[in-house]
C-alpha positions in Angstrom: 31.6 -23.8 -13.6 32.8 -21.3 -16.0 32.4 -17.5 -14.8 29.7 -16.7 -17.2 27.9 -19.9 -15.9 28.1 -18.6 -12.3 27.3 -14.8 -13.4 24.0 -16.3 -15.1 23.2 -18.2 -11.9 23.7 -15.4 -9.7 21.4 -13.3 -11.8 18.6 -16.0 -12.5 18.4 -17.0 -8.1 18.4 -12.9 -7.7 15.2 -12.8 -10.5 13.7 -15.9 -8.7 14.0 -13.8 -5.1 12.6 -10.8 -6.7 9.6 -12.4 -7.4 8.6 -14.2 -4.6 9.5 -10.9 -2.5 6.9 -9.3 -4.5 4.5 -12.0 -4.0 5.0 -11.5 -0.4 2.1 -9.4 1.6 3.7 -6.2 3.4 1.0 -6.6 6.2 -0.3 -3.9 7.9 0.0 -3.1 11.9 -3.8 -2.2 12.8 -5.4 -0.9 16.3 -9.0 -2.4 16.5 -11.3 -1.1 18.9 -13.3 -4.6 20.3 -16.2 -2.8 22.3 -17.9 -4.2 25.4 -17.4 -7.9 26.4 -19.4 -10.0 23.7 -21.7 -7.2 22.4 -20.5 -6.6 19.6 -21.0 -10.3 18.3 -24.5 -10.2 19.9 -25.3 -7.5 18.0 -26.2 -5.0 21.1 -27.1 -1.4 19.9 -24.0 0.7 21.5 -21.6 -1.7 19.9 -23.1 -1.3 16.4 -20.6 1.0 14.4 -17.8 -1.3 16.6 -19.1 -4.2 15.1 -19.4 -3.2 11.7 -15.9 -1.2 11.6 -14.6 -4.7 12.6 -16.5 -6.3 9.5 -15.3 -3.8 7.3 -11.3 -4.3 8.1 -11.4 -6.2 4.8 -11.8 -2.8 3.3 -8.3 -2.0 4.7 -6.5 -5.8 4.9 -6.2 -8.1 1.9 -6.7 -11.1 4.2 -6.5 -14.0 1.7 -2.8 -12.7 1.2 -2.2 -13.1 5.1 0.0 -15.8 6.0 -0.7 -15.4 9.7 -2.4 -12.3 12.3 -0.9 -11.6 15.7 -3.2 -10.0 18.2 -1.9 -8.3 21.0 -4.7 -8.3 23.2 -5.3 -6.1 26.2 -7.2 -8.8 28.1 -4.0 -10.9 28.9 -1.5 -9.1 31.2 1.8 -10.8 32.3 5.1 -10.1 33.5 6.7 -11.1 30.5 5.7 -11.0 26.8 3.8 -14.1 26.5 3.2 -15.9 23.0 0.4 -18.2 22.3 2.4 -21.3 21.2 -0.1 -24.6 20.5 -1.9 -25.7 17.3 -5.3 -24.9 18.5 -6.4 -22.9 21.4 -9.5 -23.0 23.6 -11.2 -19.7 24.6 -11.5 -18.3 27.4 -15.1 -16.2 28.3 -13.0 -14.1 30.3 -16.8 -11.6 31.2 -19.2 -12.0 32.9 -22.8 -11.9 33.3 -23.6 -11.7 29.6 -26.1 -13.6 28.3 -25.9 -17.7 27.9 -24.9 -17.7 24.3 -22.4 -15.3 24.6 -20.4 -18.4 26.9 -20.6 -20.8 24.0 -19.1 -18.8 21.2 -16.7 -20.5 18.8 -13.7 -19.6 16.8 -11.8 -22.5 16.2 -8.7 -20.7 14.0 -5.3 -22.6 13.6 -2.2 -21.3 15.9 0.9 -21.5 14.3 3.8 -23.0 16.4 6.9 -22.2 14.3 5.9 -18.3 13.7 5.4 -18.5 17.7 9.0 -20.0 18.1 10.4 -17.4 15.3 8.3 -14.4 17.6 9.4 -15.7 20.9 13.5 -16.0 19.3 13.4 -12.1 17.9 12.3 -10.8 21.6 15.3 -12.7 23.0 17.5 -11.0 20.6 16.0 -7.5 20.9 17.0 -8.4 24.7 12.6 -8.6 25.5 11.9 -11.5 27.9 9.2 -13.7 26.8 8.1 -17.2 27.1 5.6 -19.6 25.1 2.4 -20.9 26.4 1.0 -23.6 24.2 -2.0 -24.0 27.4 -3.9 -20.8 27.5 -6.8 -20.3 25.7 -7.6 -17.1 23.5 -9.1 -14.5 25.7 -12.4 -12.1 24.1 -9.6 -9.6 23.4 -8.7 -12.1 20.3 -11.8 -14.3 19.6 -14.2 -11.2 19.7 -12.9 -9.1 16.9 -11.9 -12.2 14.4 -15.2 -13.8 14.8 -16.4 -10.3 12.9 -12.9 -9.7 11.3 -12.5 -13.1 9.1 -15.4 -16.2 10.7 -13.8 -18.4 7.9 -11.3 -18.8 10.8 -8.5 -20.0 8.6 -5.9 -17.6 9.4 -3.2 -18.8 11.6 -3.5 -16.7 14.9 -0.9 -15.9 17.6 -2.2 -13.7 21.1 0.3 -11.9 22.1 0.1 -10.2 25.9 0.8 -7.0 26.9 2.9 -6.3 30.3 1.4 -5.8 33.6 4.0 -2.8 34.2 2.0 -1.0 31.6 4.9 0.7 30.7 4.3 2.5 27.3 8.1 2.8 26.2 8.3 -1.5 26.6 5.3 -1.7 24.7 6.6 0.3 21.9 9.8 -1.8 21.9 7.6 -4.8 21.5 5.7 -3.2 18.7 9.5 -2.2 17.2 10.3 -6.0 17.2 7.1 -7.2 15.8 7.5 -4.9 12.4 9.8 -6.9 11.2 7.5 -9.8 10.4 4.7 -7.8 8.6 7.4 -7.9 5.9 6.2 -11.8 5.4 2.4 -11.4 5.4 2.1 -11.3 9.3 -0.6 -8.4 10.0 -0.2 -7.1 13.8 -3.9 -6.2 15.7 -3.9 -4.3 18.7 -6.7 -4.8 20.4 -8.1 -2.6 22.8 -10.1 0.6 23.2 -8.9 4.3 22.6 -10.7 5.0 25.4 -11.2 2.7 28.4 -12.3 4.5 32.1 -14.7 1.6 33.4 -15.9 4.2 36.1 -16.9 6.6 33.4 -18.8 3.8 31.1 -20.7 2.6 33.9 -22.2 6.2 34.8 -23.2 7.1 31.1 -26.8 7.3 30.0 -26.1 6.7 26.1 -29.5 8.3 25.0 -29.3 11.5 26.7 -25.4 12.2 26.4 -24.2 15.0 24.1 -21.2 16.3 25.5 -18.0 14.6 24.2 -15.8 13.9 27.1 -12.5 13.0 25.6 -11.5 15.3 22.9 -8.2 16.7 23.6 -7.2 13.4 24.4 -8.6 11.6 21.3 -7.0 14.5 18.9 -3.4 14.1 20.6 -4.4 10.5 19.5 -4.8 11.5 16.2 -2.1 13.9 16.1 1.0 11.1 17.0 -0.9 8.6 15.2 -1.2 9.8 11.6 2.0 11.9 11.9 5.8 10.7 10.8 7.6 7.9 13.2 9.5 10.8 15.3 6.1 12.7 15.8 4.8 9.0 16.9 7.1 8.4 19.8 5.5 11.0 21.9 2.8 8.2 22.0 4.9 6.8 24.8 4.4 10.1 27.0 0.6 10.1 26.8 0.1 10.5 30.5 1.6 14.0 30.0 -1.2 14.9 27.6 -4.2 16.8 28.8 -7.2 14.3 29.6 -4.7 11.2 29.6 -5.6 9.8 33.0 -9.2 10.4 32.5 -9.4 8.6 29.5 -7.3 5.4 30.6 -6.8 5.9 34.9 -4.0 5.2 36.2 -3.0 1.4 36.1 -5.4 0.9 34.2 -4.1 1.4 30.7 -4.5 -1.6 29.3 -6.7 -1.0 26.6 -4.3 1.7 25.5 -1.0 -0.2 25.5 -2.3 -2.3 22.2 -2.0 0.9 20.5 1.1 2.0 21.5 2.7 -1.7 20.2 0.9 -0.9 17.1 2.5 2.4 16.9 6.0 0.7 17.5 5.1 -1.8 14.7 4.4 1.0 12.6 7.3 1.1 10.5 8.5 4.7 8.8 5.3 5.7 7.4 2.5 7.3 8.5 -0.6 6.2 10.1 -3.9 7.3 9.3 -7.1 6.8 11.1 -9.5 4.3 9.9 -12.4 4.3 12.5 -14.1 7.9 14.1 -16.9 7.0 16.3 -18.3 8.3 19.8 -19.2 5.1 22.2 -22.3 5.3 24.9 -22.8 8.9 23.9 -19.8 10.7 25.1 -17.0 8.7 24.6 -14.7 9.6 21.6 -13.0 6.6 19.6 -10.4 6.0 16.8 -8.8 3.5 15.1 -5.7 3.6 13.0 -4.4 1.6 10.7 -0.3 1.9 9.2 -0.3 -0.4 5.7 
């Protein structure tokens, strides 16, 4: 092959790799707030703006261009990082006394096996332990939110836990490794809540509440969330911020730690917020969303 021959080559494969890189989807990392149990796929009135901010992430996610949506859910706590692995999953009604129908729910979305492998390899090499579990089914964490999200259900899914150590630098490392595949279409959900103190829900009286219980903590929230990636990191100190342990009690964070691997998946720009509400009357909520 004559040098010109190999110089044209080299430019026509470089053309050819341009455009399928801009065909690809730069996927979005995005915190989703799932409400209470089933309600907000039953429709119950508390769960209301939940339930439709979850119908509107369309508005925010092009998901036709999606090749695949990994939910790190903070109804599955284990030791290690732990990867939904199989073709198809079951679910797992993992609440309880809610009404029959809410037990025989459906969302019958693909897994996707290969992308699990390819997620399970990059923890290894970021030195993250993790293992595959091709048995589990998909807690309400997942099945919840996408039954309002996308109920085409077409959309290769992968749960990904969170750690029982609750450990917000780890989580933010697992967000840090996960980045790196919204470059090819994958969009990262956290799910959880922004605020989560089951003591706290079970004592409010939604229709008589005025007082909101949670702002400092909701606006350093906002503050890390929506500002530049060095401003984010003090997401991993948020039991040193005023109203920390009241909003998510101590070891019992899980519904925060989705956020904070959302925040590591962030990438260099900056978030914004995508979701303002106040749940049961007192209780201030946000979602953020970094595209």
């Amino acid at each position: 092959m004559t040098i010109n021959k190999i110089i044209l080559t080299v430019i026509i494969f470089n053309f050819i790799t341009q455009i399928k890189m801009e065909d690809v989807y730069f996927a979005p990392s995005l915190f989703l707030n799932h409400g209470g149990g089933p309600y907000p796929v039953l429709g119950e009135k508390n769960n209301l703006e939940i339930a439709d901010a979850l119908r509107n992430v369309s508005n925010y996610v092009d998901l036709g261009r999606l090749g695949a949506i990994v939910v790190v859910t903070a109804h599955r706590e284990e030791d290690v990082v732990t990867i939904s692995s199989a073709e198809r999953h079951s679910l797992v009604y993992d609440y309880y006394n809610f009404p029959p129908e809410s037990y025989e729910l459906k969302y019958n979305a693909p897994g996707d096996p290969v992308l699990a492998t390819r997620i399970h390899e990059a923890f290894k090499t970021a030195g993250i332990a993790s293992r595959l579990d091709d048995q589990r089914g998909w807690d309400h964490g997942v099945f919840i939110p996408m039954m309002l999200i996308h109920p085409k259900a077409d959309i290769p899914i992968i749960q990904v836990s969170i750690l029982k150590n609750q450990n917000a630098a780890q989580h933010y490392e697992i967000g840090r490794v996960l980045y790196q595949f919204r470059k090819e279409g994958v969009a990262i959900f956290g799910s959880g809540l922004s605020y989560h103190n089951m003591k706290e829900f079970r004592k409010a009286i939604p229709d008589v509440e005025k007082d909101i219980v949670n702002k400092d903590f909701d606006s350093f929230l906002n503050e890390v969330c929506t500002g530049d990636e060095g401003k984010r990191k003090r997401i991993v100190f948020w039991e040193q911020e005023k109203g920390g342990y009241e909003s998510h009690p101590l070891g019992e964070a899980d519904h925060l730690m989705p956020l904070i691997v959302n925040a590591g998946a962030g990438g260099p720009k900056c978030g914004r917020n995508i979701f303002d509400s106040v749940f049961l009357g007192k209780f201030k909520i946000s979602g953020f969303i970094w595209d």
